[in-house]
C-alpha positions in Angstrom: 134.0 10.9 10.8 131.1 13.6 10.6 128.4 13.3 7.7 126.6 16.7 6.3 123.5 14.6 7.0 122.1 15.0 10.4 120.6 11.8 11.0 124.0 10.1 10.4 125.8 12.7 13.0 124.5 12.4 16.5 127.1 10.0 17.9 128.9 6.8 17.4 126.7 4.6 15.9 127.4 5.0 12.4 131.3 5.3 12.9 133.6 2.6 12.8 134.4 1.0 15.9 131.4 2.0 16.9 127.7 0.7 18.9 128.9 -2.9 19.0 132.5 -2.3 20.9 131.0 -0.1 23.9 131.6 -2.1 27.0 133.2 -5.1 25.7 134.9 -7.5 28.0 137.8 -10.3 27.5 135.9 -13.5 26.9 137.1 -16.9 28.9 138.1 -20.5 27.2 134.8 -21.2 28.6 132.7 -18.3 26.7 134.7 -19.2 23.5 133.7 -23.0 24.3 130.4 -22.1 24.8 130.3 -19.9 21.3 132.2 -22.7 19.2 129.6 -24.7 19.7 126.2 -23.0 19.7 124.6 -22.6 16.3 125.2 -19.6 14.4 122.7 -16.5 15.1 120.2 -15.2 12.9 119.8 -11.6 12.8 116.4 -11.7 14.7 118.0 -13.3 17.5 121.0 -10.9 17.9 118.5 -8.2 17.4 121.2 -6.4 15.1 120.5 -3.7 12.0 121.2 -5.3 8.1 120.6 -4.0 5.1 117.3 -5.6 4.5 115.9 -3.8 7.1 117.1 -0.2 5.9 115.7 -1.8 2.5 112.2 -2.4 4.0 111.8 1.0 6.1 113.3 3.3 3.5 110.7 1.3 1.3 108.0 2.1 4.0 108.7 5.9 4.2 108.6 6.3 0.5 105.4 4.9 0.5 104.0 7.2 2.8 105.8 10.0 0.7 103.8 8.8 -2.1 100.4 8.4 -0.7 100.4 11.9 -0.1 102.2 12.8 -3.4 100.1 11.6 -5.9 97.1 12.8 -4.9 99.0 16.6 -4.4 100.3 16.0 -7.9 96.8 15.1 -9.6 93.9 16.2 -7.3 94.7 19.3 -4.8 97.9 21.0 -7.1 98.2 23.3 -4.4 99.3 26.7 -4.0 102.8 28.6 -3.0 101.7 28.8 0.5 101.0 25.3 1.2 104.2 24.1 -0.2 106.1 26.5 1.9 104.2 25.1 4.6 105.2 21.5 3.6 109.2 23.1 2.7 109.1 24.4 6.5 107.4 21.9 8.4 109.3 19.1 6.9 112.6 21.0 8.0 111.7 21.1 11.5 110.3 17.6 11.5 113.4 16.3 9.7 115.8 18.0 12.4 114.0 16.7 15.3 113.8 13.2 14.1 117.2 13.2 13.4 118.7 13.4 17.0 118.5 11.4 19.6 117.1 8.1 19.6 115.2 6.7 16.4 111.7 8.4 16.1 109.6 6.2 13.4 106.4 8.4 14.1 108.2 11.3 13.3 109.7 10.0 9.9 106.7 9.1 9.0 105.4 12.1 9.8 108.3 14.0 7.6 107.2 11.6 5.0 103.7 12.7 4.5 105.0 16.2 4.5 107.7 15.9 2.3 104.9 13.8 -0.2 102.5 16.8 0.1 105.9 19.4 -1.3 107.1 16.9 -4.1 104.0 16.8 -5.2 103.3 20.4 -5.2 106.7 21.3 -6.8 106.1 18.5 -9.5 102.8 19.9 -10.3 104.3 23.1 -11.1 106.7 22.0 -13.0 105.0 19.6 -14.9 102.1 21.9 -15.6 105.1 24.2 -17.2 107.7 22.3 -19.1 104.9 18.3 -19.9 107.0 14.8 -19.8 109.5 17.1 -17.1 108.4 14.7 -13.8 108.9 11.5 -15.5 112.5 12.6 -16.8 113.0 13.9 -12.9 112.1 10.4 -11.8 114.3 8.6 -14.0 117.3 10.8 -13.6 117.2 10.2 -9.4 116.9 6.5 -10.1 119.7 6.6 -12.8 122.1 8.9 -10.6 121.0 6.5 -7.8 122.0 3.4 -9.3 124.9 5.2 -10.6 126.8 5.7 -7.1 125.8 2.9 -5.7 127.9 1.3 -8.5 130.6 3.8 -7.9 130.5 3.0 -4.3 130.1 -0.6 -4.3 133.4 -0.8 -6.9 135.2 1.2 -5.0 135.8 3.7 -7.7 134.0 6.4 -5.2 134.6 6.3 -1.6 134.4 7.7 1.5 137.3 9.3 4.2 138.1 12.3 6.3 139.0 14.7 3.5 135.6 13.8 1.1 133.2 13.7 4.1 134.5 17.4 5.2 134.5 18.7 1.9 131.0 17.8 1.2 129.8 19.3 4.7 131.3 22.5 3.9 129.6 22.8 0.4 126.2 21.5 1.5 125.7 23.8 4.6 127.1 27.1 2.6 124.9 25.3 -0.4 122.1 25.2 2.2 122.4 28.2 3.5 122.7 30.3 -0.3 119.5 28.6 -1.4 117.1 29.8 2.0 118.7 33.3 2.0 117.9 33.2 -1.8 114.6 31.8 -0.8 113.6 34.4 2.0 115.1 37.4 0.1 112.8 36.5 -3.0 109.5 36.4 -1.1 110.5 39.3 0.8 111.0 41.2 -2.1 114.4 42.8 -0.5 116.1 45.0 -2.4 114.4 44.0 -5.7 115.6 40.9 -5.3 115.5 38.0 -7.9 115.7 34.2 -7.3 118.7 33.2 -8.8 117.3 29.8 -9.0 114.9 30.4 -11.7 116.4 33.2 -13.6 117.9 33.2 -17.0 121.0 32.6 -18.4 123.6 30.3 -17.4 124.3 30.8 -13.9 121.4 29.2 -12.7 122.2 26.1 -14.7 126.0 25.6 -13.9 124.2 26.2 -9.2 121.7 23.8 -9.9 123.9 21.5 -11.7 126.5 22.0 -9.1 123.0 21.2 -6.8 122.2 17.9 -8.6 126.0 16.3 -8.5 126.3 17.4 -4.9 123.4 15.7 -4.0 124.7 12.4 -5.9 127.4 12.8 -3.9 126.1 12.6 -0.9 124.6 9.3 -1.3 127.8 8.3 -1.3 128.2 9.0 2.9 124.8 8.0 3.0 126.1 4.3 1.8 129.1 4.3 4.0 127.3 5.2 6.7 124.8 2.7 7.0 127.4 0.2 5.5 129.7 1.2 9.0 125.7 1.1 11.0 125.2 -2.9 9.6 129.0 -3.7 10.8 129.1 -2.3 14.0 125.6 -4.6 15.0 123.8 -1.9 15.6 120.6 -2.7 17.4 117.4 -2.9 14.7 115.7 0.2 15.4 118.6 2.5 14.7 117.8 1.1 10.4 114.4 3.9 10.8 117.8 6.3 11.6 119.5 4.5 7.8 116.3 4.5 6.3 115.4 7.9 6.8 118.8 9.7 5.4 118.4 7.6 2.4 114.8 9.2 1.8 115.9 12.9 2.8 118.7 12.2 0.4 117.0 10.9 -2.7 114.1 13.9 -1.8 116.5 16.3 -2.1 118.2 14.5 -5.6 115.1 14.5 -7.2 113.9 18.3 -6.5 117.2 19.2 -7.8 117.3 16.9 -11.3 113.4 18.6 -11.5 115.0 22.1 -11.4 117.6 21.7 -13.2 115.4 20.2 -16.2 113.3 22.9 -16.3 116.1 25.2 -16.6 117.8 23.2 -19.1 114.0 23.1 -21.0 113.1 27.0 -20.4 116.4 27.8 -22.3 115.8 25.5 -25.4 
């Protein structure tokens, strides 16, 4: 089963039947002795990923996200170059440190970028439509809370069909928003960001924006659920941790949009 988000699709470990049955072997009477009556493991001696430690590292990263978004926000409000520097350079560092082994440097390093364009982005915004950040911030953590709920009910969940559905509307969603992106600063053919026009169309995409986002959380649980119950080794929660954080980045540049929209047409 394939997620849309990169860090979650490079291989088996977040799949079921996955890290923890490569090479397993028929135990004897003797090993099953032998593990009847040894005391039961703690998760620092089987060295295996749980959800406190995605807890703790996504909580790390965000931190890092936020040391260098405040200070963007409040201090340096930058400019449109720098936070297409920071929309670019967070890209490629989010794509490399999502293959291959877990890269905590890396992530880190994403997180400091990606602070530096949330910060910029919220700066614009709020110095347009006051109180708009705030609302952003509390709509990411409401829509948070709210599939995790979903999820953890059962009322949302995950399977061939939904994961493949959601891959197929976040790349083409993906791909419409940096074509609209180049085409506006390139001017070509007079053309307008569709993003931040007027009317309604630019609602009902960034609407469609925010509950596709929302939704992806969803795989984002599942996936690190399937990650804790195949004992995965520790360092692959960095991997967990950081496809929360590009997750809830992306959630909450969309509910900051789609505000302003919803406020520039009041």
């Amino acid at each position: 089963m394939e997620s849309r988000n990169p860090v979650f699709s490079n291989g088996k470990q977040f799949k079921p039947g996955g890290y923890a049955t490569f090479d397993v072997r028929t135990p004897s009477a003797g090993d099953l002795n032998d593990l009847y009556a040894a005391p039961s493991a703690t998760s620092t001696q089987t060295g295996r990923m749980t959800l406190d430690d995605v807890v703790v590292r996504a909580a790390g990263l965000f931190a890092v996200l936020l040391v260098t978004a405040v200070p963007t926000y409040f201090v340096f409000k930058p400019g449109l170059g720098v936070v297409l520097g920071a929309l670019f350079l967070g890209l490629g560092l989010g794509l490399v440190a999502s293959f291959g082994k877990p890269k905590p440097a890396l992530m880190f390093a994403y997180a400091a970028v990606e602070g530096v364009l949330v910060g910029g982005v919220s700066y614009w915004y709020g110095a347009a439509y006051g109180g708009i950040v705030p609302q952003a911030i509390l709509g990411t953590l409401a829509a948070f809370g709210s599939m995790l709920v979903l999820y953890k009910t059962g009322v949302i969940r995950n399977s061939p069909k939904f994961t493949k559905i959601l891959i197929i509307a976040g790349v083409g969603y993906f791909v419409f928003g940096m074509a609209n992106l180049l085409l506006s600063l390139g001017h070509v053919g007079g053309w307008q960001n569709v993003y931040s026009g007027g009317g309604l169309f630019p609602i009902l995409l960034s609407g469609f924006g925010v509950v596709l986002a929302s939704l992806y959380l969803v795989l984002d649980f599942d996936f690190i659920e399937q990650g804790v119950r195949n004992g995965l080794p520790r360092a692959f929660a960095w991997t967990a941790a950081f496809g929360l954080v590009v997750t809830l980045v992306w959630l909450y540049l969309e509910i900051l949009r789609l505000l302003a929209l919803l406020r520039g047409n009041n």
